[in-house]
N, CA, C and O atoms as a GROMACS GRO file, in nm:
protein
  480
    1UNK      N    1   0.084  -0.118   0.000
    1UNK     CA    2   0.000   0.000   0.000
    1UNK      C    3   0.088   0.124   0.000
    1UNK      O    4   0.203   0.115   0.043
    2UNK      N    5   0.036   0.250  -0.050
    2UNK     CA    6   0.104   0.341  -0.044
    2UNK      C    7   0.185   0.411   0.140
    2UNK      O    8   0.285   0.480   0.160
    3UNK      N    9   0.076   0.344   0.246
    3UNK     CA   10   0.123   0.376   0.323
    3UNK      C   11   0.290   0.280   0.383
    3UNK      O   12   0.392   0.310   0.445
    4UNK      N   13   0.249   0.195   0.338
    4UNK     CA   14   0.342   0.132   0.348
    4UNK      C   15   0.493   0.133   0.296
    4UNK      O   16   0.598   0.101   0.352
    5UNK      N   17   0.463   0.187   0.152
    5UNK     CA   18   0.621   0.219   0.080
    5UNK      C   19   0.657   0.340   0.170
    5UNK      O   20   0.755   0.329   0.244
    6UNK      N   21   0.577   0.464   0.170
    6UNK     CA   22   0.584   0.597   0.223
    6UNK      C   23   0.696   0.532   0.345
    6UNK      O   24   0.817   0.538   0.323
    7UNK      N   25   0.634   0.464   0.487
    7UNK     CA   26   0.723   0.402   0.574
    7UNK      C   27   0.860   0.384   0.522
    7UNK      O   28   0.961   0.443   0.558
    8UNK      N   29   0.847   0.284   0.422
    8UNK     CA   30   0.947   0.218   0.410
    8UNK      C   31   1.083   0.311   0.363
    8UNK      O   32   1.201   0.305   0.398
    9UNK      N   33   1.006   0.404   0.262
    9UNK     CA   34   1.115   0.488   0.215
    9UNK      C   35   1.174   0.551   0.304
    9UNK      O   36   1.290   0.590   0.297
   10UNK      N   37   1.090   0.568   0.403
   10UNK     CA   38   1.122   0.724   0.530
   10UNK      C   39   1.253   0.642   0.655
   10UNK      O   40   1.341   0.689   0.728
   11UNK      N   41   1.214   0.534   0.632
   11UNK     CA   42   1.331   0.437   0.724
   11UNK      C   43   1.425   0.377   0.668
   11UNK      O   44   1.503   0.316   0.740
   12UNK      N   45   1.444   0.377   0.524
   12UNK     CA   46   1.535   0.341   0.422
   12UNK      C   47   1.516   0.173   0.389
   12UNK      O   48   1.599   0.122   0.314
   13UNK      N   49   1.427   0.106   0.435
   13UNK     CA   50   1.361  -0.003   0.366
   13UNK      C   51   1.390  -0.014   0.230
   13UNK      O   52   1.411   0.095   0.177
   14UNK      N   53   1.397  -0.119   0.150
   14UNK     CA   54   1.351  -0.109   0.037
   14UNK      C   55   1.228  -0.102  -0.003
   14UNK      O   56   1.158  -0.177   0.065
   15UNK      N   57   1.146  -0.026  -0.112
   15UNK     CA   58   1.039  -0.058  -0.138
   15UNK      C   59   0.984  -0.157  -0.258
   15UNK      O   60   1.000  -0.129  -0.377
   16UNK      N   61   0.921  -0.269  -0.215
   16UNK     CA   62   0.888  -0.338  -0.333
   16UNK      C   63   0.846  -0.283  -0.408
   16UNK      O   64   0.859  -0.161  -0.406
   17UNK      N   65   0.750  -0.367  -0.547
   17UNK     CA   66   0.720  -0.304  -0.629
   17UNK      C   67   0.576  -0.267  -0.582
   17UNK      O   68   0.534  -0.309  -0.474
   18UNK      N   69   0.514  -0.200  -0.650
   18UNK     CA   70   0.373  -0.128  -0.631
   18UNK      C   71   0.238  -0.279  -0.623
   18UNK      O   72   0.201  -0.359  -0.709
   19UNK      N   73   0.206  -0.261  -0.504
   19UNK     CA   74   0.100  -0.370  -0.532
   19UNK      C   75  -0.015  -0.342  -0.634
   19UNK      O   76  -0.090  -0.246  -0.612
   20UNK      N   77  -0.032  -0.415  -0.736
   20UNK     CA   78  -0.174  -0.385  -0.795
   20UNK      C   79  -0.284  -0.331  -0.772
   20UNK      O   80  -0.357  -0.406  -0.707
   21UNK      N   81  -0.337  -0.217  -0.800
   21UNK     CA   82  -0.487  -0.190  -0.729
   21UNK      C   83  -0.538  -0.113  -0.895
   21UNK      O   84  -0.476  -0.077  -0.995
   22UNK      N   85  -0.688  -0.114  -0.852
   22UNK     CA   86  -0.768  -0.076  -0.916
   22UNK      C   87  -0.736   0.107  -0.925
   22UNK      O   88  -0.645   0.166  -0.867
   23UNK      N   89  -0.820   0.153  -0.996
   23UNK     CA   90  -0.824   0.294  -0.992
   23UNK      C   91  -0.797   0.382  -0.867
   23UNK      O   92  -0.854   0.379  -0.757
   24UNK      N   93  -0.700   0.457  -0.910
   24UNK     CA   94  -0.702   0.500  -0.735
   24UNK      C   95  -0.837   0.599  -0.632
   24UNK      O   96  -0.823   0.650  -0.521
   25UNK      N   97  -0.940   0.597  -0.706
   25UNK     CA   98  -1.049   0.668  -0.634
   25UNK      C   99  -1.149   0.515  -0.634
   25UNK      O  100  -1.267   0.531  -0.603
   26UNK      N  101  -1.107   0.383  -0.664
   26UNK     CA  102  -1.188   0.329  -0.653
   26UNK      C  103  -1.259   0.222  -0.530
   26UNK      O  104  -1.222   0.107  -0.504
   27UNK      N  105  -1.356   0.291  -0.474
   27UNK     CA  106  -1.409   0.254  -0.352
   27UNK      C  107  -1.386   0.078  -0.318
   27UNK      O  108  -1.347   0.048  -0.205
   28UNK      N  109  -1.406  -0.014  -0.404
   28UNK     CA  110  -1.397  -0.130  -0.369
   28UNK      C  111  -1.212  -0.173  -0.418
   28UNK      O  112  -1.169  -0.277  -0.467
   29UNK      N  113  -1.160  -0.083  -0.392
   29UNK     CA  114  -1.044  -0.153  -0.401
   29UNK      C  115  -0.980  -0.064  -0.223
   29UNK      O  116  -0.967   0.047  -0.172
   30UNK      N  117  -0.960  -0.213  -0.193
   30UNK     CA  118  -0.868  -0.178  -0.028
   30UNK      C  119  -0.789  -0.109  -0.027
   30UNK      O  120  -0.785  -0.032   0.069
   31UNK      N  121  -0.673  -0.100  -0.141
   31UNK     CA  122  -0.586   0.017  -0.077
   31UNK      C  123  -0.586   0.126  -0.116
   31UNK      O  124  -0.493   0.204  -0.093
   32UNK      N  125  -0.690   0.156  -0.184
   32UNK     CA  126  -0.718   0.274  -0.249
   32UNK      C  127  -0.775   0.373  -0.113
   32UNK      O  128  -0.839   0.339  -0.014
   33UNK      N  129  -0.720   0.514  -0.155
   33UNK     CA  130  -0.753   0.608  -0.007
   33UNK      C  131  -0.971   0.601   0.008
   33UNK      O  132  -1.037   0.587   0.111
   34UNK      N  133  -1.016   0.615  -0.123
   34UNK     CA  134  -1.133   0.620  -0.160
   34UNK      C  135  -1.205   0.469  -0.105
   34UNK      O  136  -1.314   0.420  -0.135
   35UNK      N  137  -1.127   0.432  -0.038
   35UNK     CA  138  -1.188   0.247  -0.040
   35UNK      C  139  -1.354   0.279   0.074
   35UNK      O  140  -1.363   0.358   0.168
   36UNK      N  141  -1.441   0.204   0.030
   36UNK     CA  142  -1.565   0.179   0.128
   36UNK      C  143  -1.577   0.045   0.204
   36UNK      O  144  -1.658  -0.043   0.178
   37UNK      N  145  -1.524   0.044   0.257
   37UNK     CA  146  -1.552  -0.074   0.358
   37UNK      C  147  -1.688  -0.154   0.373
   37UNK      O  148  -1.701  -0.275   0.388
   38UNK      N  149  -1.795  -0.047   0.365
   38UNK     CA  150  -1.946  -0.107   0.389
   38UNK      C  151  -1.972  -0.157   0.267
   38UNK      O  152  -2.014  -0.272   0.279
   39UNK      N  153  -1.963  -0.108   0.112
   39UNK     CA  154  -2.004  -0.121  -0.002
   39UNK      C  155  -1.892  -0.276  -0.019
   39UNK      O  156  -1.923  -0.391  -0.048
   40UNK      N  157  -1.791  -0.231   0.005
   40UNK     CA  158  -1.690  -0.367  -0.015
   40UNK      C  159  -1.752  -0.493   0.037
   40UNK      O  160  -1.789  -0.572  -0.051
   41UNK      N  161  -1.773  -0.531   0.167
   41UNK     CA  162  -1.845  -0.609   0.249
   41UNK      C  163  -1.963  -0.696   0.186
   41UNK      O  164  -1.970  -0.814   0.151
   42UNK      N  165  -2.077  -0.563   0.186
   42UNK     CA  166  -2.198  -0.570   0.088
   42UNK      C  167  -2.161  -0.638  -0.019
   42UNK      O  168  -2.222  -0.742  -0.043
   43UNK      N  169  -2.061  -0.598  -0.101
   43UNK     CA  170  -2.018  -0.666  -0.269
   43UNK      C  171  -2.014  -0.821  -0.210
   43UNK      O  172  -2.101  -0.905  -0.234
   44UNK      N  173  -1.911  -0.839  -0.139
   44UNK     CA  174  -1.802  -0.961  -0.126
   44UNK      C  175  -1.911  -1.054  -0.039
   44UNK      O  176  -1.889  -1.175  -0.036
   45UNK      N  177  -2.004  -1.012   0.017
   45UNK     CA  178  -2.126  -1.117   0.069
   45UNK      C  179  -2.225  -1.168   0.008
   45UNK      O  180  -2.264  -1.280   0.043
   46UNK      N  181  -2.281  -1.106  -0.086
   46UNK     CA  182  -2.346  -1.075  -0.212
   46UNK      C  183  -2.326  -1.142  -0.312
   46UNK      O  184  -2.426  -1.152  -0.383
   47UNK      N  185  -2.209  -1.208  -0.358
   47UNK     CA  186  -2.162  -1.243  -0.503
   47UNK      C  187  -2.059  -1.335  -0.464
   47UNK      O  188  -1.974  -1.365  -0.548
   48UNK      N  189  -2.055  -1.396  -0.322
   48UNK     CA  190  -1.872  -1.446  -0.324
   48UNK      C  191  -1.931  -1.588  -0.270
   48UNK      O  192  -2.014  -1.559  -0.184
   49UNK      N  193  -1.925  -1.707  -0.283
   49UNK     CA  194  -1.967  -1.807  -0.208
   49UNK      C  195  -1.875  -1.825  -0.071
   49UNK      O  196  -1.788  -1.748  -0.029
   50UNK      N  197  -1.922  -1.949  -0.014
   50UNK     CA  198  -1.852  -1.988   0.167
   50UNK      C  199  -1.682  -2.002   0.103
   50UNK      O  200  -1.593  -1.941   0.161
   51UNK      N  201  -1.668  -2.043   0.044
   51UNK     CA  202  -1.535  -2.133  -0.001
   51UNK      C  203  -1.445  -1.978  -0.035
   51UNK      O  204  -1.330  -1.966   0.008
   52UNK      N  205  -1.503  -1.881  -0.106
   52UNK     CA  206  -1.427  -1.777  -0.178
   52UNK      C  207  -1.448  -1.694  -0.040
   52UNK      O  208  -1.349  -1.671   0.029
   53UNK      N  209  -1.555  -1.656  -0.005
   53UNK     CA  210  -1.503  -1.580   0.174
   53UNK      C  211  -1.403  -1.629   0.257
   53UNK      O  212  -1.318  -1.559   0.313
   54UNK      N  213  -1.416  -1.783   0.266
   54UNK     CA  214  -1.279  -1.805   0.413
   54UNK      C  215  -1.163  -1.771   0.332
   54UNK      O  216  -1.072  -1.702   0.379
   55UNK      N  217  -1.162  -1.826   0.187
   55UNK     CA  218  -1.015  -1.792   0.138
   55UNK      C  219  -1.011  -1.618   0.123
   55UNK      O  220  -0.900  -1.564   0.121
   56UNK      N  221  -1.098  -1.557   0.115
   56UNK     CA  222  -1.068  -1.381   0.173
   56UNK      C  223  -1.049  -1.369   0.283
   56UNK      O  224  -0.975  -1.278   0.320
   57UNK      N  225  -1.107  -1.454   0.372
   57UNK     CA  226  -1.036  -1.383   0.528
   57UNK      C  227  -0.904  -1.479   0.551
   57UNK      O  228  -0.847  -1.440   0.653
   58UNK      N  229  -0.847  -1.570   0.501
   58UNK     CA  230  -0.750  -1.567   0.502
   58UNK      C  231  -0.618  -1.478   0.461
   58UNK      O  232  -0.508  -1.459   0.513
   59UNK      N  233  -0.677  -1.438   0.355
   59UNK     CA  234  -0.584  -1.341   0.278
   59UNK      C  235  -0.577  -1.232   0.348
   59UNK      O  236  -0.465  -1.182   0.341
   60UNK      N  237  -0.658  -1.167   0.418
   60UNK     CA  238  -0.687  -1.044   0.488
   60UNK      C  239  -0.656  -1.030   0.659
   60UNK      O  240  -0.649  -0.925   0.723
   61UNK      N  241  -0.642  -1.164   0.706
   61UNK     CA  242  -0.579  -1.198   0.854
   61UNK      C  243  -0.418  -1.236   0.799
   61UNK      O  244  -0.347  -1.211   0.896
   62UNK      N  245  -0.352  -1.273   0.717
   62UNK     CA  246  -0.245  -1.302   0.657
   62UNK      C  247  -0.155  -1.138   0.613
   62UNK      O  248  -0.036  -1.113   0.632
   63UNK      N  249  -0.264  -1.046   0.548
   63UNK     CA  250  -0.208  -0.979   0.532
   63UNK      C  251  -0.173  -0.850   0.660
   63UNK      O  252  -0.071  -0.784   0.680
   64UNK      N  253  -0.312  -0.852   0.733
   64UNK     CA  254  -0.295  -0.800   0.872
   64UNK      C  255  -0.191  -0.812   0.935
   64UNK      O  256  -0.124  -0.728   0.995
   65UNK      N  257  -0.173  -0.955   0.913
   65UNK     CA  258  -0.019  -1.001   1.033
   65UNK      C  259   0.094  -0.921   0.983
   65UNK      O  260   0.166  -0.853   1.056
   66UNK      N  261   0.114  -0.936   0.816
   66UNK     CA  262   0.246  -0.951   0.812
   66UNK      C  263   0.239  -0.747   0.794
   66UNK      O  264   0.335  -0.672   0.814
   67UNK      N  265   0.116  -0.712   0.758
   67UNK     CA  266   0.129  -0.520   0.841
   67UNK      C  267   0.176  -0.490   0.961
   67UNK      O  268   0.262  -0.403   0.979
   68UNK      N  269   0.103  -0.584   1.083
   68UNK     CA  270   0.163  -0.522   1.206
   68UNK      C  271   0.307  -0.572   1.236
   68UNK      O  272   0.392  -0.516   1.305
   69UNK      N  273   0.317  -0.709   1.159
   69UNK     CA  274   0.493  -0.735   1.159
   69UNK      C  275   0.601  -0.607   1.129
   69UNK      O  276   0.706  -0.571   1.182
   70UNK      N  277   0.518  -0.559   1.020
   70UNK     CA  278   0.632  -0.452   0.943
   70UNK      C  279   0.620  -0.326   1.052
   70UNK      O  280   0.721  -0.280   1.105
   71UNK      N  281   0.507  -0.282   1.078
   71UNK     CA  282   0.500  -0.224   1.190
   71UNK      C  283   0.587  -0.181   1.331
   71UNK      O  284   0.648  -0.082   1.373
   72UNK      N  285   0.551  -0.330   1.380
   72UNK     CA  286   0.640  -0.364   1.493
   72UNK      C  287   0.814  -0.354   1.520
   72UNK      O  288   0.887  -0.323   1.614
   73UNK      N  289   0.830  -0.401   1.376
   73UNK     CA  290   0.975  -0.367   1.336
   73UNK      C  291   1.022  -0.233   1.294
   73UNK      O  292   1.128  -0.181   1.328
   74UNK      N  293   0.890  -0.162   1.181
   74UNK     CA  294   0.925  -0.013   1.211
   74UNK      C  295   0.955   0.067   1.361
   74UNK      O  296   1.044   0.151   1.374
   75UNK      N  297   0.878   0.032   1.453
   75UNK     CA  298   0.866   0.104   1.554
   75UNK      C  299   1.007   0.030   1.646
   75UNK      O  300   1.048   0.089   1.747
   76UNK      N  301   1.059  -0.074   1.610
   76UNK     CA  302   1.155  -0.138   1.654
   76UNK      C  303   1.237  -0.046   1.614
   76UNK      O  304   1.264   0.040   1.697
   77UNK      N  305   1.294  -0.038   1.494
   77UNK     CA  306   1.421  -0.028   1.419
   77UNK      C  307   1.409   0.157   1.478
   77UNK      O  308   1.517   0.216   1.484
   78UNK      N  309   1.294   0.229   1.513
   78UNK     CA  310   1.340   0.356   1.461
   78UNK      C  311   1.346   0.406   1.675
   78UNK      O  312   1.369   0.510   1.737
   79UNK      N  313   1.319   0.293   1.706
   79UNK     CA  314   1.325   0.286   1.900
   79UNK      C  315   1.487   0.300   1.888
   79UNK      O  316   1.546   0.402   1.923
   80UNK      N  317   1.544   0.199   1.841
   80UNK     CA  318   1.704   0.130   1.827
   80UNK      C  319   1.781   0.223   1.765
   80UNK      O  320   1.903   0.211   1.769
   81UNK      N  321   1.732   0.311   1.709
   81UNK     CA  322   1.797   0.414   1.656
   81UNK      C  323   1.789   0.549   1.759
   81UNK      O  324   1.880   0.632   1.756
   82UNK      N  325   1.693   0.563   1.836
   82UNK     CA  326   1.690   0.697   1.937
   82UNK      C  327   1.757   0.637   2.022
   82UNK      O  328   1.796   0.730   2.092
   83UNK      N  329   1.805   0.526   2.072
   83UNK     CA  330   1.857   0.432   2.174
   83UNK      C  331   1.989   0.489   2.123
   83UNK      O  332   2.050   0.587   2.164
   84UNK      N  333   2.016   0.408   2.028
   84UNK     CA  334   2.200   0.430   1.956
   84UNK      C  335   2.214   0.603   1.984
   84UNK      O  336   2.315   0.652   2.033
   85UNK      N  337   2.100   0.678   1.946
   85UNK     CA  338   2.141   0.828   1.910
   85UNK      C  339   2.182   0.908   2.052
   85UNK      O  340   2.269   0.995   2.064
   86UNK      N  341   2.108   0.862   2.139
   86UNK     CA  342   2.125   0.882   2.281
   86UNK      C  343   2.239   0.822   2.336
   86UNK      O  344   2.307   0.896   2.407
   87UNK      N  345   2.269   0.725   2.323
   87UNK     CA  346   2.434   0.644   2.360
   87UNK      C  347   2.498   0.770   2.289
   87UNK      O  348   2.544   0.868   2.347
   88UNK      N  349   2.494   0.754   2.194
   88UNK     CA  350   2.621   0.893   2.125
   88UNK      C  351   2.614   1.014   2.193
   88UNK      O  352   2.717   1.068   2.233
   89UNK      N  353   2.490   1.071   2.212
   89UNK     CA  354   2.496   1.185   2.266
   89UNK      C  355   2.545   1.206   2.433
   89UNK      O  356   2.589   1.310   2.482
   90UNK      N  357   2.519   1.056   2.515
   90UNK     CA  358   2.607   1.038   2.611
   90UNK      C  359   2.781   1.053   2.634
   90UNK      O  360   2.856   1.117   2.707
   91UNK      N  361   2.797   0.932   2.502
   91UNK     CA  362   2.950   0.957   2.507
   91UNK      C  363   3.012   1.109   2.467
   91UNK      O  364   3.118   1.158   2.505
   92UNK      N  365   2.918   1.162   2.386
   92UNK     CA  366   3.019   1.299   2.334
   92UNK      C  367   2.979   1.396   2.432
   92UNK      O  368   3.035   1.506   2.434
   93UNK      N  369   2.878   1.365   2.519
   93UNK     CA  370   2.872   1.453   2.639
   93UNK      C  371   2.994   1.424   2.750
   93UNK      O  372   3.069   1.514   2.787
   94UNK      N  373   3.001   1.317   2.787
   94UNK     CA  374   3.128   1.264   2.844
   94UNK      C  375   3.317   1.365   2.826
   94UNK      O  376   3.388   1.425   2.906
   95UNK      N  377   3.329   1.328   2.656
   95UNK     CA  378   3.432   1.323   2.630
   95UNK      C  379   3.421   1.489   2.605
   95UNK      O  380   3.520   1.545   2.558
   96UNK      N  381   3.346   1.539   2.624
   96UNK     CA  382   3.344   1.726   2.609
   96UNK      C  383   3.405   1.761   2.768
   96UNK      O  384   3.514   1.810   2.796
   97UNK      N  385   3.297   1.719   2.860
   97UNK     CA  386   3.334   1.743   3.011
   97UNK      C  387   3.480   1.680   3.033
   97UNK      O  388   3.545   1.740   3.118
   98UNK      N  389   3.540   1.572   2.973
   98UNK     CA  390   3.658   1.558   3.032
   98UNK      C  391   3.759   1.671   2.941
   98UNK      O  392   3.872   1.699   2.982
   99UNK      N  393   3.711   1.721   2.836
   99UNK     CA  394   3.798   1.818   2.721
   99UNK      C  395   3.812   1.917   2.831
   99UNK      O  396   3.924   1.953   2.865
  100UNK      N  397   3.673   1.976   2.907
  100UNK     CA  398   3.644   2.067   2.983
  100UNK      C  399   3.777   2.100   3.108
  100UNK      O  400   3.813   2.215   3.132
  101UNK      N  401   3.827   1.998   3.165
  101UNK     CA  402   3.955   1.969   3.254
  101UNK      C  403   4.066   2.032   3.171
  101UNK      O  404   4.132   2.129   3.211
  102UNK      N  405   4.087   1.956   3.024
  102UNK     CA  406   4.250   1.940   3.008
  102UNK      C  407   4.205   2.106   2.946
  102UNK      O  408   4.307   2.164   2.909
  103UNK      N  409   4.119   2.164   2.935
  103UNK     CA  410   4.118   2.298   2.841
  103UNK      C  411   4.174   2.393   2.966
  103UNK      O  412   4.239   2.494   2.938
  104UNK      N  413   4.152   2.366   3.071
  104UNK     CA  414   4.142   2.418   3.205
  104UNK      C  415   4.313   2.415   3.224
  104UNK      O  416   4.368   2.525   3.233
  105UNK      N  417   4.392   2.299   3.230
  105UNK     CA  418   4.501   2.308   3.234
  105UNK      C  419   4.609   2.340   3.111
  105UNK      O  420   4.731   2.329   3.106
  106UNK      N  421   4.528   2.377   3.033
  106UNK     CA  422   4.617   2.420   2.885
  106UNK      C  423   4.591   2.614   2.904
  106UNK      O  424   4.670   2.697   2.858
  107UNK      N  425   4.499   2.637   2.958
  107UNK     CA  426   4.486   2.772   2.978
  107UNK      C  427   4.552   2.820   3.078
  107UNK      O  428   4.593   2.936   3.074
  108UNK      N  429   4.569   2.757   3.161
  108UNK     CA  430   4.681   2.779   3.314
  108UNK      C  431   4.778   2.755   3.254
  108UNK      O  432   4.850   2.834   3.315
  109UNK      N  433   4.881   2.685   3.141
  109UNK     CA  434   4.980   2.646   3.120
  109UNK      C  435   5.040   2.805   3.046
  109UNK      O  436   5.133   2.882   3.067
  110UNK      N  437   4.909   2.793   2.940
  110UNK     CA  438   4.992   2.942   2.839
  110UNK      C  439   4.964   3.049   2.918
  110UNK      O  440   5.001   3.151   2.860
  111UNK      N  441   4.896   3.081   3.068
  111UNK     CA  442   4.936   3.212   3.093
  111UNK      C  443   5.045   3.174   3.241
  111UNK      O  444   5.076   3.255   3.328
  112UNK      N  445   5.080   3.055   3.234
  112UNK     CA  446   5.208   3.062   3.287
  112UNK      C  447   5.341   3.140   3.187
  112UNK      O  448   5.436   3.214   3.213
  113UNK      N  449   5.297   3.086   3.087
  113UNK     CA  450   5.353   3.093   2.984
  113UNK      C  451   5.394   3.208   2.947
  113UNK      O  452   5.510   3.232   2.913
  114UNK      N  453   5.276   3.314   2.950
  114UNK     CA  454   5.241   3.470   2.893
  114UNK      C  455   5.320   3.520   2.988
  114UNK      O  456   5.410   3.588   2.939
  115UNK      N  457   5.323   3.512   3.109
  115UNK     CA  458   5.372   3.573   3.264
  115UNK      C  459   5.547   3.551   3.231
  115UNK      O  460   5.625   3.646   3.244
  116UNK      N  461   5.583   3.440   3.195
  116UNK     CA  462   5.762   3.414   3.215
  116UNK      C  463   5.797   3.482   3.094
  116UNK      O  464   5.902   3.545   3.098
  117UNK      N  465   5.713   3.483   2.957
  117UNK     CA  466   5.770   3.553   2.843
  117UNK      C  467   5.754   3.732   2.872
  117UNK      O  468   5.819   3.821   2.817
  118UNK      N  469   5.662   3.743   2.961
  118UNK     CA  470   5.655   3.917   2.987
  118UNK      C  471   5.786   3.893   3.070
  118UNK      O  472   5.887   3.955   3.038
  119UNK      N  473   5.788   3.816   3.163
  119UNK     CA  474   5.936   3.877   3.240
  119UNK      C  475   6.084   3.864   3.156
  119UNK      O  476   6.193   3.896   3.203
  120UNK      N  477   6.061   3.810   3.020
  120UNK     CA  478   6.238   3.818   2.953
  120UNK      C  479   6.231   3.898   2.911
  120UNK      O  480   6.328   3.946   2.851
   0.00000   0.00000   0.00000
């Protein structure tokens, strides 16, 4: 689905290719933004026998899963990344405050420094 590449691109995923859909304003197609859920339903109860419904809700609990999979891992991968970004921003907080010391004794050094060259 479009929401789905959108993700994918924004986290550097690859994006497959474009899933097939009907017209993009067209109400009985699912991933279309225009999709009707009630009219869809209505259609697919209407015209679909027992045998062609379970094999739609298979397809549609199958595809559910493997959405909140991608999901779960989005929200994984981009957790693991504020995690990593925060470790960094620890260590370079660290290694500033210890800069903070030796800057301290490099500034005491050159106006030792300034003081013995005023006295030659």
């Amino acid at each position: 689905s479009k929401a789905r590449d959108l993700l994918r691109r924004h986290y550097g995923m690859t994006v497959g290719p474009p899933i097939p859909s009907g017209r993009p304003s067209d109400p009985m197609d699912i991933d279309s933004p225009a999709f009707n859920a009630k009219a869809y339903y209505e259609q697919l109860i209407t015209t679909s026998s027992l045998p062609v419904l379970l094999k739609k809700e298979n397809e549609l609990l199958t595809e559910i899963r493997e959405l909140d999979s991608e999901r779960q891992s989005l929200v994984y991968n981009h957790h693991h990344e504020l995690i990593a970004a925060s470790d960094t921003i620890n260590a370079m907080k660290a290694r500033a405050e210890s800069l903070d010391a030796d800057l301290e004794k490099l500034k005491a050094a050159f106006s030792e420094i300034s003081r013995l060259s005023a006295q030659v």
